[in-house]
C-alpha positions as CSV (number, residue, x, y, z in Angstrom):
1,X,-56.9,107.9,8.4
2,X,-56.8,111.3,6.9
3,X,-55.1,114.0,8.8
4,X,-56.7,118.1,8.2
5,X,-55.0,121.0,9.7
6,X,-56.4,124.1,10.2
7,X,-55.1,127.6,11.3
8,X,-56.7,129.8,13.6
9,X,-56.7,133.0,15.9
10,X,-58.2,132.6,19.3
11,X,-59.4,134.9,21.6
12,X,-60.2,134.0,25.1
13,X,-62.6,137.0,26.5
14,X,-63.4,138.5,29.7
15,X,-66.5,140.6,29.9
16,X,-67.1,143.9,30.4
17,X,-67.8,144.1,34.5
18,X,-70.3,146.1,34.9
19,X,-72.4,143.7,31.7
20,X,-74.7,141.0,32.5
21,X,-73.3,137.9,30.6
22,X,-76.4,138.0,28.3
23,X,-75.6,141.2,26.9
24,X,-72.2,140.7,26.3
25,X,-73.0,137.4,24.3
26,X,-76.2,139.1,22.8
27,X,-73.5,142.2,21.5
28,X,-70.7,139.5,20.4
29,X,-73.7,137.7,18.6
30,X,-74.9,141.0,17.1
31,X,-72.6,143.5,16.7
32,X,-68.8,142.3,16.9
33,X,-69.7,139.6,14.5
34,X,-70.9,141.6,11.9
35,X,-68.0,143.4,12.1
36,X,-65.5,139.7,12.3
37,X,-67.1,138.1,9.6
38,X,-66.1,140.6,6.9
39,X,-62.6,140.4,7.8
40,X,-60.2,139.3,4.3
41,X,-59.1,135.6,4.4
42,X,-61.5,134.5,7.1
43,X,-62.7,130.8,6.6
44,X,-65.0,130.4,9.4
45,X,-65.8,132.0,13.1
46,X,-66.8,130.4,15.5
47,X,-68.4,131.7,18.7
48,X,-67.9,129.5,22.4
49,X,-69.9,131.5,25.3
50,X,-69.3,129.6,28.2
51,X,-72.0,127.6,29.6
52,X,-72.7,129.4,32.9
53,X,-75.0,126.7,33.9
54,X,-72.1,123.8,34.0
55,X,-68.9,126.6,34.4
56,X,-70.3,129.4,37.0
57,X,-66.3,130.3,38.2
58,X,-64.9,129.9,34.8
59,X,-62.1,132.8,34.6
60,X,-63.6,133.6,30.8
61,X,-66.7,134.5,29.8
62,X,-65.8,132.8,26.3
63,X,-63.7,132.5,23.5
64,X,-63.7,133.3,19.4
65,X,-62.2,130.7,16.9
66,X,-61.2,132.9,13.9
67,X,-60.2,130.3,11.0
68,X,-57.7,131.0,8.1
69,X,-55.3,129.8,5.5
70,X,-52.2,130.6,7.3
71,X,-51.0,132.6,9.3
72,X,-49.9,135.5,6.8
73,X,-53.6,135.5,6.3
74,X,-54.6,136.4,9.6
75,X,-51.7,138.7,10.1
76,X,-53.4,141.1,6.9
77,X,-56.5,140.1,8.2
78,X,-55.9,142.1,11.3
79,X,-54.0,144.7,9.9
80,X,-56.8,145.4,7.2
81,X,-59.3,148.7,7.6
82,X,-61.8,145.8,9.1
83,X,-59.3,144.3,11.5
84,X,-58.6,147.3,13.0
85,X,-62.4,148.1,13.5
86,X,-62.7,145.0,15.0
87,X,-60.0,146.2,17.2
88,X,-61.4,149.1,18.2
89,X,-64.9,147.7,18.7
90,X,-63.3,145.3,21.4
91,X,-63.5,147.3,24.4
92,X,-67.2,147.6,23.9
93,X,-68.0,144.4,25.5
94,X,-64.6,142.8,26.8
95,X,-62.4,144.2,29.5
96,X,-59.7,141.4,28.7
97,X,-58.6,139.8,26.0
98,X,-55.2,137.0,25.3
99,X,-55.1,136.2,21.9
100,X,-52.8,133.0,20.8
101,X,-52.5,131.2,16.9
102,X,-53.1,127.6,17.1
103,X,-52.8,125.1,14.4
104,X,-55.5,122.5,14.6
105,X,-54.8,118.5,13.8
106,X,-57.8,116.6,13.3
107,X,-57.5,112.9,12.4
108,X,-60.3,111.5,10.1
């Protein structure tokens, strides 16, 4: 069995109160990701709206999977002229956000 790790940056988000949940997926979808995905170093991105349907009460409205190298990666990923538009753009659709770096073990 083959063991991969990964590194990544998630954010678990909290929508914008007065946003239905549709837009705020429809403007992560659109607009923050355009934004994400030109980030230096990032690997892969990976969107999780939470199913509304199965999860009404869920605290989060969803979470971002940001993948990278290593950690030193993200670190200038988020310190770069796009990292700190991606920053800024936050507010427009999230009213919380807690951001943790996980390192993923998958056994293949």
């Amino acid at each position: 069995m083959t063991e991969v790790k990964g590194f990544k940056h998630v954010g678990l988000l909290t929508k914008k109160k007065d946003q239905s949940f549709d837009d705020f997926v429809e403007y992560w979808k659109e607009i923050h990701t355009a934004i994400t995905l030109k980030l230096p170093g990032l690997r892969a991105y990976v969107l999780n709206p939470i199913d509304r349907r199965v999860y009404p009460d869920s605290p989060i409205d969803g979470f971002s999977e940001l993948w990278f190298d290593s950690l030193e990666d993200a670190v200038a990923a988020f310190d770069s002229p796009i990292g700190k538009a991606a920053f800024i753009d936050v507010p427009n659709f999230v009213d919380a956000v807690a951001v943790t770096y996980v390192t993923e073990i998958k056994k293949l």
